[in-house]
C-alpha positions in Angstrom: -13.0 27.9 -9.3 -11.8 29.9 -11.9 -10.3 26.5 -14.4 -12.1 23.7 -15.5 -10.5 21.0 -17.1 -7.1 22.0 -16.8 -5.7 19.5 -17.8 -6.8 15.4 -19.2 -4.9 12.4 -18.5 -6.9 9.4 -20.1 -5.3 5.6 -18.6 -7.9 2.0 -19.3 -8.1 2.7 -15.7 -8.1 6.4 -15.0 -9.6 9.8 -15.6 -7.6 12.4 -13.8 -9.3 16.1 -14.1 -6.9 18.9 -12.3 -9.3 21.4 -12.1 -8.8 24.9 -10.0 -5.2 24.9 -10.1 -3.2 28.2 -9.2 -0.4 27.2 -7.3 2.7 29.4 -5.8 5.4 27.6 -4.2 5.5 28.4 -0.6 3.2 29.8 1.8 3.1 31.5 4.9 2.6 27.9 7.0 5.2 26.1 5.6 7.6 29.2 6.8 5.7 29.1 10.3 7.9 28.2 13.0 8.1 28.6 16.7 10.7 27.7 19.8 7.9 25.3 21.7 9.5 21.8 21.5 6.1 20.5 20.5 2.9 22.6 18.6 -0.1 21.7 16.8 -2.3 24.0 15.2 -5.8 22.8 13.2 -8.5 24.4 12.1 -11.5 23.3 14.5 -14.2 23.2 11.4 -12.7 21.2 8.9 -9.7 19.4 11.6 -7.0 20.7 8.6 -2.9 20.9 10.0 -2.0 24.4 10.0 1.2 23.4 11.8 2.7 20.6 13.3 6.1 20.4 14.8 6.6 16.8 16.6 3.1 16.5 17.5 3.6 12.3 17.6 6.0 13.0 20.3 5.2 11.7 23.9 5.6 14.4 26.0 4.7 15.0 29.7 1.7 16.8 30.1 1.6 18.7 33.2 -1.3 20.5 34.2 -2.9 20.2 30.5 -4.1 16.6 31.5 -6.8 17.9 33.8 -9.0 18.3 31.2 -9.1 14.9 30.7 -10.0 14.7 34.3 -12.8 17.6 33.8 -13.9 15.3 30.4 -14.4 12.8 32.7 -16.7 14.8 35.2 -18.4 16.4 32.3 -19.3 12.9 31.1 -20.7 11.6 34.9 -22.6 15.0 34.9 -24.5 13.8 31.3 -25.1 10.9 32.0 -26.8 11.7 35.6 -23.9 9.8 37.9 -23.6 13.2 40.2 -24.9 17.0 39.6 -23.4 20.1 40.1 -24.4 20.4 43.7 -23.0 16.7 44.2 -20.5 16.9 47.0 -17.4 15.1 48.0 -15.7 14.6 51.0 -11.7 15.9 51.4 -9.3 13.2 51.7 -6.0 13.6 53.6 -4.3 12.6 50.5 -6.4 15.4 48.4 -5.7 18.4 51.9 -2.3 18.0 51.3 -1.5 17.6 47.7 1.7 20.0 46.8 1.7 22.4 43.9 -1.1 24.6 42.6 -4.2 24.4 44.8 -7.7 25.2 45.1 -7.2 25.3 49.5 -9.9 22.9 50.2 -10.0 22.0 53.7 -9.8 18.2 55.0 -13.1 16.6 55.8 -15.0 19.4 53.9 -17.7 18.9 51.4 -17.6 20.5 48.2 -19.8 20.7 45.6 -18.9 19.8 42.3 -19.7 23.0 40.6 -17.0 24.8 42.6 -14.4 21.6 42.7 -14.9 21.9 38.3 -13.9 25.8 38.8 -11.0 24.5 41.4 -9.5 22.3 38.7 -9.7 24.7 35.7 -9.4 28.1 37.0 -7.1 27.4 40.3 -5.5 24.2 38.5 -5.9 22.7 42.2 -4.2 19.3 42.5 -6.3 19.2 45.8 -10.1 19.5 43.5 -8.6 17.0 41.1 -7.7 14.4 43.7 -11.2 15.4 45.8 -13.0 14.7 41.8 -11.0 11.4 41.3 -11.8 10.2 44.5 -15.5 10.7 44.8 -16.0 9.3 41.6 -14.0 6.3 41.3 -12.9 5.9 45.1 -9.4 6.2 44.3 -7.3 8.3 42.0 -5.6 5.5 40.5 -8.6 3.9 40.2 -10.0 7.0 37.8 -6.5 7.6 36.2 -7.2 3.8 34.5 -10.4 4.8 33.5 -9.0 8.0 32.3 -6.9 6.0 30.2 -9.6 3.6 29.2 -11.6 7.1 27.8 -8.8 8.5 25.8 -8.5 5.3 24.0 -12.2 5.2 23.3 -11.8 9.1 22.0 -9.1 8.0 19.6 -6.3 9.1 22.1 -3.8 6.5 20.8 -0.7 7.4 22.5 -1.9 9.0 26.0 -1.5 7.3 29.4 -2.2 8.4 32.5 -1.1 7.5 35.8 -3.1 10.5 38.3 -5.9 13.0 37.3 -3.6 16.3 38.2 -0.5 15.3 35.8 1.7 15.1 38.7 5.0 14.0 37.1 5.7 10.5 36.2 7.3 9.0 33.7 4.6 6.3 32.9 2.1 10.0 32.8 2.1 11.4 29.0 0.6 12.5 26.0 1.5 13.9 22.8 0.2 17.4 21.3 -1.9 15.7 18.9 -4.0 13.9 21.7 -4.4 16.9 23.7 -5.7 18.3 20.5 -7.8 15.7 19.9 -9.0 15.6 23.9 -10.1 19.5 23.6 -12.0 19.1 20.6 -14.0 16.4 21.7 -14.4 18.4 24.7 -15.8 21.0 23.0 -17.9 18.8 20.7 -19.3 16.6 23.4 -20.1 18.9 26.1 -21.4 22.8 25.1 -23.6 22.9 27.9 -20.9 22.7 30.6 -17.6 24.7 28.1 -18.2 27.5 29.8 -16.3 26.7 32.9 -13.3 27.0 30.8 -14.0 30.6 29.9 -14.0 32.5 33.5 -11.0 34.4 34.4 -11.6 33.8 38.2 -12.8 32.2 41.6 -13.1 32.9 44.9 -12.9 29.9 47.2 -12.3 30.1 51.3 -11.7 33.4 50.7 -8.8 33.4 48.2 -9.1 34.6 45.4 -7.5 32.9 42.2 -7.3 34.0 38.2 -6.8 31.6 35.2 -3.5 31.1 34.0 -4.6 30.9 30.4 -3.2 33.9 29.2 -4.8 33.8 25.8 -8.1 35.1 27.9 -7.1 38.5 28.5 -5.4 39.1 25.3 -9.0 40.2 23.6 -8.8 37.8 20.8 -11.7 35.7 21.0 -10.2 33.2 23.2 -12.6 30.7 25.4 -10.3 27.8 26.9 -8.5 25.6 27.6 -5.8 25.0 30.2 -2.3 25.8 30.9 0.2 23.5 31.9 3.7 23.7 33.7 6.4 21.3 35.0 10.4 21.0 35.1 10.3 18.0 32.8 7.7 19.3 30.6 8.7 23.1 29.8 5.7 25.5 30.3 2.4 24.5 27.9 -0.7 25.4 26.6 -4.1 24.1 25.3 -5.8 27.1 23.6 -8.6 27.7 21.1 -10.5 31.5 20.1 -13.0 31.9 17.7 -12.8 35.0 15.4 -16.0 35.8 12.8 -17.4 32.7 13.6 -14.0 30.0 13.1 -12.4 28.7 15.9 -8.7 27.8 15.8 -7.2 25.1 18.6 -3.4 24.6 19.1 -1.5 22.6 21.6 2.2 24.3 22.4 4.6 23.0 24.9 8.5 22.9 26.1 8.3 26.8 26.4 11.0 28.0 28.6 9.0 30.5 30.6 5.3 31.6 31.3 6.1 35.2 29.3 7.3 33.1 26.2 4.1 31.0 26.5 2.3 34.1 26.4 3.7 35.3 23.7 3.9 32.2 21.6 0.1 31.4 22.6 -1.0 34.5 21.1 1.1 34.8 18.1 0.5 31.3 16.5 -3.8 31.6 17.6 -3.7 34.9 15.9 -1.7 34.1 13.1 -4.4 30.8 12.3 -7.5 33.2 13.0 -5.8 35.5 10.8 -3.8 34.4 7.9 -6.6 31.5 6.5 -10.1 31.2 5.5 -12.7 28.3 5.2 -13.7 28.0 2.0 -16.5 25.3 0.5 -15.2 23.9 -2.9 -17.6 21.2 -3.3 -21.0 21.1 -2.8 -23.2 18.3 -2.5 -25.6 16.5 -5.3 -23.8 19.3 -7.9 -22.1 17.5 -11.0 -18.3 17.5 -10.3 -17.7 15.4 -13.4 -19.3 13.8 -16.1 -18.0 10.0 -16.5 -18.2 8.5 -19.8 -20.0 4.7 -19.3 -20.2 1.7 -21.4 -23.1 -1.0 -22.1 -25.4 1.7 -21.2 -28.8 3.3 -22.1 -26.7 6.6 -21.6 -23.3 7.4 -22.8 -22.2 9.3 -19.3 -23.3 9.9 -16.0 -22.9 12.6 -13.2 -21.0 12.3 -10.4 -21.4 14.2 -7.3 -20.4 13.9 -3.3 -22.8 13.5 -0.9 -22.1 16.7 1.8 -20.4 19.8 0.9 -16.6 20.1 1.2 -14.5 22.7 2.9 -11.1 23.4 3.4 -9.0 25.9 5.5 -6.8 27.8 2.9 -4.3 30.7 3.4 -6.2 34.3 2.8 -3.3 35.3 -0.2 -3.0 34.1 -2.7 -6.2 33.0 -3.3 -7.3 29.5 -5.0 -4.1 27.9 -3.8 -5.1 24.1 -4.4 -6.0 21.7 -6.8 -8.6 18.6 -7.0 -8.3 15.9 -8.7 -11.3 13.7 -9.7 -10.2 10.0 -10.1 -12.2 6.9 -11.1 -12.3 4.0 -13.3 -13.2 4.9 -17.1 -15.5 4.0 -18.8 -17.9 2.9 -16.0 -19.8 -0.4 -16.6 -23.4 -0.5 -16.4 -26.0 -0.6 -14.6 -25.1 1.6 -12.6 -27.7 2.3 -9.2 -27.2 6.3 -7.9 -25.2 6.4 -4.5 -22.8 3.9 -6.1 -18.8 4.6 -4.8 -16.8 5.3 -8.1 -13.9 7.6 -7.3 -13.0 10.0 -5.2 -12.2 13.7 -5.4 -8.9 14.6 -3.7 -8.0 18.1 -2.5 -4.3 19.0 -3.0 -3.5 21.7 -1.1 0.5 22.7 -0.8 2.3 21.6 2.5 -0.6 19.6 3.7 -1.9 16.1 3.3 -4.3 15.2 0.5 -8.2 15.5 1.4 -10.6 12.6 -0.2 -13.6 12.6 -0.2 -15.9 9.7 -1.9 -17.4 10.5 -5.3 -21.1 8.5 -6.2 -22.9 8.0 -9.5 -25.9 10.9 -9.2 -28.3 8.5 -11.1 -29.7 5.4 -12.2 -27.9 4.2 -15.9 -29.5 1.0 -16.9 -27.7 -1.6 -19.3 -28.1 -2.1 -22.7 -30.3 -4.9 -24.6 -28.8 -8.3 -25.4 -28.3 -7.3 -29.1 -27.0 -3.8 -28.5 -24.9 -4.9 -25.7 -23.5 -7.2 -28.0 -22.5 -5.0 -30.9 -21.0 -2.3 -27.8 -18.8 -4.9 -26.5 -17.8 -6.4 -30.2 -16.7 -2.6 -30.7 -15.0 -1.8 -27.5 -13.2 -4.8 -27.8 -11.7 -4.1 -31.4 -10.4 -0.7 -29.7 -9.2 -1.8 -26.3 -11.6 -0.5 -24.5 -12.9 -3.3 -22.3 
């Protein structure tokens, strides 16, 4: 960081260093803007809001809900429920499902391998239902569990009523969830991702391609799922990776699948391209030295316990601020790993970033009679 100890601010309570602070008024986020009715954008490494544009909002989520359904088949295949060459029987009720569909026929088997590339490359209502139904024995039965997961994943305002987001009113999400939902996704299962990345399947003979269009627009792009409905407008859960960063946004209430194209692409490519991870704390370094009283030493280092990065935009450079906060003087004793402040990230447009700051070493207290003539002194000045 190119300032250090910008500036001092000394309270009985508080010591404030501003250190690395280079600061222009506006940048290229807080411009951003876009005609989907909801968008959120983060960084995937450090989870940092590149945009957000009423991502609280319920909205109905259409097709994008399946991956909650293919979470939930992910999770069954960890944990050793069913395999990939599991089959389930076609329902009547799964047959003839309306809307997009995989053609499965009625009374067939199919194996879960190929109902999993139904669901995310065909967006087949029919797979979803055949998925929902071997598992749980009934699609409402797995839409409560559904549910029951995305509260457990920290989906807070996401409720689910069938496993293809078939319209319904009491069926919705917000772009935050969805966010949240595809990260985990990635997170939790790596091993079965992939599906989300093939542009095509073949099944009885038809052959279907993904509607994500962010796949064949050569930018990196590996998933998610599309989405479409009257209600909802046309949506999108996409994420890319460029030199080694992924980006994940959540757009819908587009007007038309060419304007979800276009808007897919612009916004990934403008949060691949217009920011930068960049580590501006590392752990067990000395952020700050804090003055402490009754002690065998006068100060103490303190230092955070993992490194720190944040998502900043590429120009101008060194566009934030930290602030180091904590109670001065510290009291001995003092044991290393103690809590004592924080160190909070100001960057422009964006919510603070804390993170925890720890003494980096043992300070033992004073003798009786020493003690004693510290605390006679402080006192005289104020200081304790």
């Amino acid at each position: 960081m190119p300032l250090w100890l910008l500036s001092k601010k000394v309270t009985m309570f508080r010591l404030i260093f501003l250190i690395a602070l280079l600061f222009v008024p506006t940048f290229a986020w807080a411009q951003q803007n876009t005609p989907a009715k909801q968008a959120y954008v983060i960084d995937y490494e450090t989870g940092q809001v590149l945009l957000d544009k009423s991502s609280t909002q319920q909205m109905p989520t259409s097709s994008m809900s399946k991956v909650m359904t293919v979470y939930m088949v992910f999770d069954a295949l960890k944990i050793g429920r069913i395999d990939l060459d599991s089959e389930f029987r076609v329902s009547e009720k799964a047959w003839a499902k309306g809307g997009s569909k995989m053609f499965v026929a009625q009374g067939s088997k199919v194996s879960i391998e190929d109902l999993l590339h139904g669901v995310i490359i065909q967006s087949g209502n029919d797979a979803t239902i055949v998925l929902a139904e071997g598992l749980e024995g009934s699609e409402d039965a797995f839409a409560q569990k559904m549910t029951r997961k995305a509260l457990e994943i920290g989906m807070e305002d996401s409720n689910f009523t069938n496993a293809s987001g078939w319209p319904d009113k009491d069926h919705y999400s917000t772009a935050r969830d969805l966010a949240l939902m595809a990260r985990r996704m990635i997170e939790d299962y790596p091993e079965h991702y992939k599906f989300f990345s093939k542009k095509e399947f073949t099944y009885s003979n038809i052959k279907q391609a993904n509607r994500n269009p962010l796949l064949y627009a050569g930018i990196g792009a590996d998933g998610l799922k599309t989405g479409h409905t009257e209600a909802g407008g046309y949506g999108l859960i996409g994420t890319a990776v460029k030199d080694g960063r992924r980006v994940l946004m959540v757009i819908n209430g587009l007007p038309s699948e060419k304007s979800r194209k276009e808007e897919s692409t612009r916004l990934i490519e403008w949060g691949l391209n217009d920011f930068e991870n960049k580590t501006v704390l590392k752990k067990a370094t000395i952020i700050a030295n804090a003055p402490v009283a009754m002690g065998q030493t006068k100060e103490v280092g303190l230092v955070i316990k993992k490194d720190v990065k944040i998502t900043i935009p590429k120009a101008p450079k060194n566009n934030y601020k930290i602030e180091i906060n904590y109670k001065t003087p510290l009291v001995a004793p003092l044991n290393a790993g103690d809590e004592v402040g924080t160190a909070r990230i100001i960057i422009p447009n964006m919510p603070p970033i804390e993170h925890t700051l720890y003494v980096a070493e043992d300070v033992y207290k004073l003798g009786f009679f020493k003690a004693t003539f510290e605390k006679a002194k402080r006192f005289i000045v104020g200081q304790l």
